[in-house]
N, C-alpha and C positions, 0 to 999 in steps of 0.2 A: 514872649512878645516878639513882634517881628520888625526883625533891625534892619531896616531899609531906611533913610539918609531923606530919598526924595517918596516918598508913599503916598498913596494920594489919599483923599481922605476917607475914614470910613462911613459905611454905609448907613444911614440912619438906624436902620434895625438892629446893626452894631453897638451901636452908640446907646440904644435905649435900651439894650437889654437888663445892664444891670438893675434900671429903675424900674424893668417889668417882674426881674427875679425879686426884689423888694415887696413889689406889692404882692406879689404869688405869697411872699411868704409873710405878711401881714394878712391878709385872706386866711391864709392856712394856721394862724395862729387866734385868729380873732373869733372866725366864723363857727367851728364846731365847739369851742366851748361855749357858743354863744346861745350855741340851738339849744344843746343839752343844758343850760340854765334854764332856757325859757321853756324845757319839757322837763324839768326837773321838779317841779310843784305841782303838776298834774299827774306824774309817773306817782310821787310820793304819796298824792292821795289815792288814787288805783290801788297800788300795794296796802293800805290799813286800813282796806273792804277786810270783811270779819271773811269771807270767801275764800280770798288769797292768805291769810293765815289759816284758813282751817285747810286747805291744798299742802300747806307747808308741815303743818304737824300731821297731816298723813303722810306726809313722804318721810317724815323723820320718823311717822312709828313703824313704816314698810322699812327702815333702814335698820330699825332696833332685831325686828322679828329676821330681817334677811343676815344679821351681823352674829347670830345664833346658832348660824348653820358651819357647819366643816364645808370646807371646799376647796377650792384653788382661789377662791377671788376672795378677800376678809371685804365687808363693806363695813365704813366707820361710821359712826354716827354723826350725824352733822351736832355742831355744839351751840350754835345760835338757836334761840327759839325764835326768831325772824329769819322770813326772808332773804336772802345774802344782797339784791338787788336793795332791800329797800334799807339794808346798815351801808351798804358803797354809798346808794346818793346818799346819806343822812350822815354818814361821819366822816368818808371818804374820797369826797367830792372833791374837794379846793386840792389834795394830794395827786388825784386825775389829774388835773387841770395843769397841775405842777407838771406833772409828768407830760404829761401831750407837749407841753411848751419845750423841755429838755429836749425829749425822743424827737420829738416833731424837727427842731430846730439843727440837730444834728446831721438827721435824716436830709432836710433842706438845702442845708449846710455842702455836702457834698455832693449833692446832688447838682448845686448851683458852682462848683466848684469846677466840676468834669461838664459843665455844660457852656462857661465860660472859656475854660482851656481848650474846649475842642470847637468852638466857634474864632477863637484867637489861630489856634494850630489850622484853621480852615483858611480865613482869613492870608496868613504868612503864605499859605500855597499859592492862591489866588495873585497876591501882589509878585511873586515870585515868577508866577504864568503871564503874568499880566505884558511883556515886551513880546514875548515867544506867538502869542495870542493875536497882537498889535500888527505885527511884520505878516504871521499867515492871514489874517484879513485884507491886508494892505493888497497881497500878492493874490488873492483870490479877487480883490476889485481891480485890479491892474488887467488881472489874466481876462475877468469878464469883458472888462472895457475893450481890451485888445481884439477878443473873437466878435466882437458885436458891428464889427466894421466891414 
């Protein structure tokens, strides 16, 4: 914070930031789980086309026949007889959500943290510039005024 006595006031954009890092991060909390609920009932019926299971126990019987082999790579078998997309939305969903809001919030968190300290640390310079600034302007309309005669 900048300890200056007489400081003049700050900047409107100063001032509102923290209530634009708010809503950034109301946005950033609200919105993407918001989408992925509302494409969460239509993903989950796409995935229990008889299609998308028969795609899936081919690749778990390519996975059986390839895990047979000697090699350098062992391939495991997958252990769901679903989909893995279509058990995350259907049991693991609200644990997503959970988690976006944690990771998300922290991520936020810091990021509004270093974004606040280096507009404050900007700020102290500025007020700090601010006399130095005042006098060479002063002295640059002096010096105009004076040659203009």
């Amino acid at each position: 914070m900048c300890k200056e006595k007489n400081s003049k006031p700050r900047p409107f954009m100063l001032q509102s930031l923290p209530v634009c890092l708010f809503v950034g991060w109301v946005l950033l909390m609200v919105l993407p789980p918001f989408a992925l609920w509302m494409l969460r009932s239509s993903w989950l019926d796409d995935l229990d086309s008889p299609n998308v299971q028969a795609e899936w126990n081919e690749f778990r019987d390519d996975m059986k026949k390839q895990s047979d082999r000697s090699g350098p790579v062992q391939h495991k078998i997958p252990k769901s007889s679903e989909p893995p997309l279509r058990v995350w939305l259907r049991d693991y969903f609200w644990l997503a959500v959970a988690a976006w809001g944690v990771l998300g919030s922290a991520l936020y968190g810091f990021f509004s943290i270093a974004v606040v300290a280096s507009q404050e640390q900007q700020d102290c310079r500025l007020h700090s510039l601010y006399p130095r600034i005042k006098w060479a302007v002063t002295a640059i309309l002096i010096n105009k005024l004076c040659t203009m005669k």
